[in-house]
Every structure is written in structure tokens, then in C-alpha cells.
matplotlib code that plots the C-alpha trace (Angstrom):
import matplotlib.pyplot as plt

x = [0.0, 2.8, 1.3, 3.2, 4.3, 5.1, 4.3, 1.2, 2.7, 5.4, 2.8, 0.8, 3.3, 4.9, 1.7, 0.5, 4.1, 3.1, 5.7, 4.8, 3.2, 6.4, 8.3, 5.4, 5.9, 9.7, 9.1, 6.3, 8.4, 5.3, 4.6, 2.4, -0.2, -0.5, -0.4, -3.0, -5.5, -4.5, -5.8, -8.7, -9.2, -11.0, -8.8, -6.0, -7.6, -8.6, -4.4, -3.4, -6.2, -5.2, -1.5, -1.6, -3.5, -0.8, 2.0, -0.1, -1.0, 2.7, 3.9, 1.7, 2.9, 6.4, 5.3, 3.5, 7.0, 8.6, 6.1, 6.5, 10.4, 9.4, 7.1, 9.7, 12.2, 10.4, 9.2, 13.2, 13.5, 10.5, 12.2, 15.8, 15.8, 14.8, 14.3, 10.5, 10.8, 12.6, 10.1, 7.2, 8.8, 9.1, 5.8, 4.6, 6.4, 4.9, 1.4, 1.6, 2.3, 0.4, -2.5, -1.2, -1.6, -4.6, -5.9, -4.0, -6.2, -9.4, -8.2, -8.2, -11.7, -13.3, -11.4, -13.2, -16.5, -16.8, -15.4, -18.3, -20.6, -19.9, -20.5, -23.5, -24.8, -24.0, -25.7, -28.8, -28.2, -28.5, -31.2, -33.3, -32.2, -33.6, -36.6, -37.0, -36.5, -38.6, -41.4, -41.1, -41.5, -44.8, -46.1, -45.5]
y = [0.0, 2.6, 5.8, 7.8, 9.7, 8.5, 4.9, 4.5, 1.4, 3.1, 6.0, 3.0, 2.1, 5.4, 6.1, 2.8, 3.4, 6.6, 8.4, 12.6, 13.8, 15.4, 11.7, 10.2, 12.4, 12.3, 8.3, 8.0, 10.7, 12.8, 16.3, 16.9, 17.9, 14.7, 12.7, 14.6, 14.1, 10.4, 10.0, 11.5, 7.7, 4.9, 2.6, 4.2, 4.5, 1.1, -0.1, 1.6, 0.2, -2.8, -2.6, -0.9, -4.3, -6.9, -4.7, -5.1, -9.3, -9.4, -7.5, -9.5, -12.4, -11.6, -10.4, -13.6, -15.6, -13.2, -14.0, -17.7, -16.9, -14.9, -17.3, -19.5, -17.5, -15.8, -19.7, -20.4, -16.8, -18.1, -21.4, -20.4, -17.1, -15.8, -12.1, -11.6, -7.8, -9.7, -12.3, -9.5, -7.1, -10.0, -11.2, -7.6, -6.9, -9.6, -9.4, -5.8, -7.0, -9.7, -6.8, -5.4, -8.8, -9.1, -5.5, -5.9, -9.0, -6.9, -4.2, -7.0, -8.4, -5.2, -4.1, -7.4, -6.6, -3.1, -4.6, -7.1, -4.2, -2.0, -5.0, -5.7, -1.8, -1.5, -5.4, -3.4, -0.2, -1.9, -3.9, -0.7, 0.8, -1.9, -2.4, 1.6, 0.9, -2.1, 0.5, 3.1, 1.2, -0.2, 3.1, 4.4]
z = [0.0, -1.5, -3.2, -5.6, -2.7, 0.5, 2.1, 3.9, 5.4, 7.2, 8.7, 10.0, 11.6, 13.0, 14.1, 15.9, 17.4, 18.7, 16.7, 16.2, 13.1, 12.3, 13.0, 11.1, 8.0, 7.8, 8.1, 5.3, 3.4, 3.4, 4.9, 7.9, 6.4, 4.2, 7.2, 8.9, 5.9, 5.4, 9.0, 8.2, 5.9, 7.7, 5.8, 7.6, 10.9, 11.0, 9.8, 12.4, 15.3, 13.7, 13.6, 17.5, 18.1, 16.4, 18.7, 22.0, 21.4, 20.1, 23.8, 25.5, 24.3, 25.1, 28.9, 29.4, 28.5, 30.7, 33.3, 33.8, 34.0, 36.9, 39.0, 38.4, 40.1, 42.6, 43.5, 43.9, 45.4, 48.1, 48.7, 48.7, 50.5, 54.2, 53.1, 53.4, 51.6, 48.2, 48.0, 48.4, 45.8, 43.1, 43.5, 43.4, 40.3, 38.9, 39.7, 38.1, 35.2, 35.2, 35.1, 32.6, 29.7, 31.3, 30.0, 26.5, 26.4, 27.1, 24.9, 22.0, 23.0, 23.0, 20.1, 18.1, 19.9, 18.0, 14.8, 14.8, 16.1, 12.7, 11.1, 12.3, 12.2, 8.2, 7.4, 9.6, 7.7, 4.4, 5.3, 5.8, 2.5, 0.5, 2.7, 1.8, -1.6, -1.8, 0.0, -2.8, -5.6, -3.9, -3.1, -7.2]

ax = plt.figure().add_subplot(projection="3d")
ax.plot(x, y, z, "-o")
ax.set_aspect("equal")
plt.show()
């Protein structure tokens, strides 16, 4: 998805990264104000929801790996050591971020939930047109 000028692929990706408009721009090789109107396209909003999505499962997947590294040490840490405040602080640590692949994984439920949601609301919308359609041509 490469336009004449600029790449829309790399502003998806600047700005699921959270990169400025200015960073954005340089990156796509576009100017601001390019950027700012290619925003303005569902198509790109929804690349970038998408993309921000891939980078959060992809991060959560990583933490989670992460995570089982840590029980496993703070279960040697529990066994192996008499310091109460070590074995607190790693299993706090832990549990914080066990919170936090716990709201990525929300963010990617909800983020299907209003995927299906549009979905459903155009089939509904379309549904009507034709049932107005079909309406008008009986009242001629």
C-alpha cells in the first residue's frame, strides 16, 4: 500500500508506534499535512487500530513468557531465600504485570466486539435501504 508519494505502510506504523506527526511524515516521506489528511481515511484508521493491536498481542505475548520466567524464580527466590521484603517485591512486580496482559487482552476483545458491532450496524443499515427501496417502488 505505496502511493506515488510516501508509504502509507510506514505511517501506519509510525503512528500505531506513537511516533509525532512530524516523525510520522519524515518516516512515510510525506509532509504533515499529508499525514494529517490520510488520518482522516477509515482505511488508515482502522491499519493503524489494527497494527496498535498486532503490537499489543505481540507484547503481551512476550510479557506472558517473561512471566512464567518470573514465577519461576520468585518460586526459587520463596524457597531459597529468608528475606520476606525480596520475595514480596518480586511477586509484586509480577502481579503488576500480570494486570497489565490481562488489559492488553481486554483491549483485544473489545477491540473485536466493535469490529463485529460496525458489522453488524452496516448489514442493519443496508437492510433498511432496501426495505425503503422495496417501499417506494410499492407506493409508485
Amino acid at each position: 500500500m505505496s502511493t506515488s508519494k510516501g508509504s502509507i505502510p510506514e505511517l501506519v506504523a509510525a503512528v500505531a508506534s506513537g511516533r509525532s506527526l512530524e516523525e510520522t511524515a519524515r518516516a512515510a516521506g510525506l509532509s504533515v499535512s499529508s499525514v494529517q489528511r490520510r488520518l482522516r481515511d477509515p482505511a488508515v484508521v482502522e491499519a493503524v487500530e489494527q497494527t496498535r493491536a498486532a503490537m499489543t498481542q505481540q507484547a503481551a505475548g512476550r510479557v506472558a513468557n517473561l512471566r512464567e520466567l518470573a514465577f519461576d524464580r520468585i518460586g526459587r527466590v520463596l524457597v531459597e531465600t529468608s528475606d520476606e521484603a525480596l520475595g514480596l517485591r518480586a511477586c509484586e512486580l509480577v502481579l503488576r504485570h500480570a494486570a497489565a496482559i490481562d488489559t492488553a487482552s481486554l483491549q483485544q476483545r473489545v477491540l473485536l466486539l466493535e469490529q463485529q458491532l460496525q458489522r453488524a450496524e452496516e448489514t442493519r443499515s443496508e437492510a433498511r435501504m432496501h426495505e425503503a427501496r422495496r417501499d417506494a417502488r410499492w407506493d409508485r
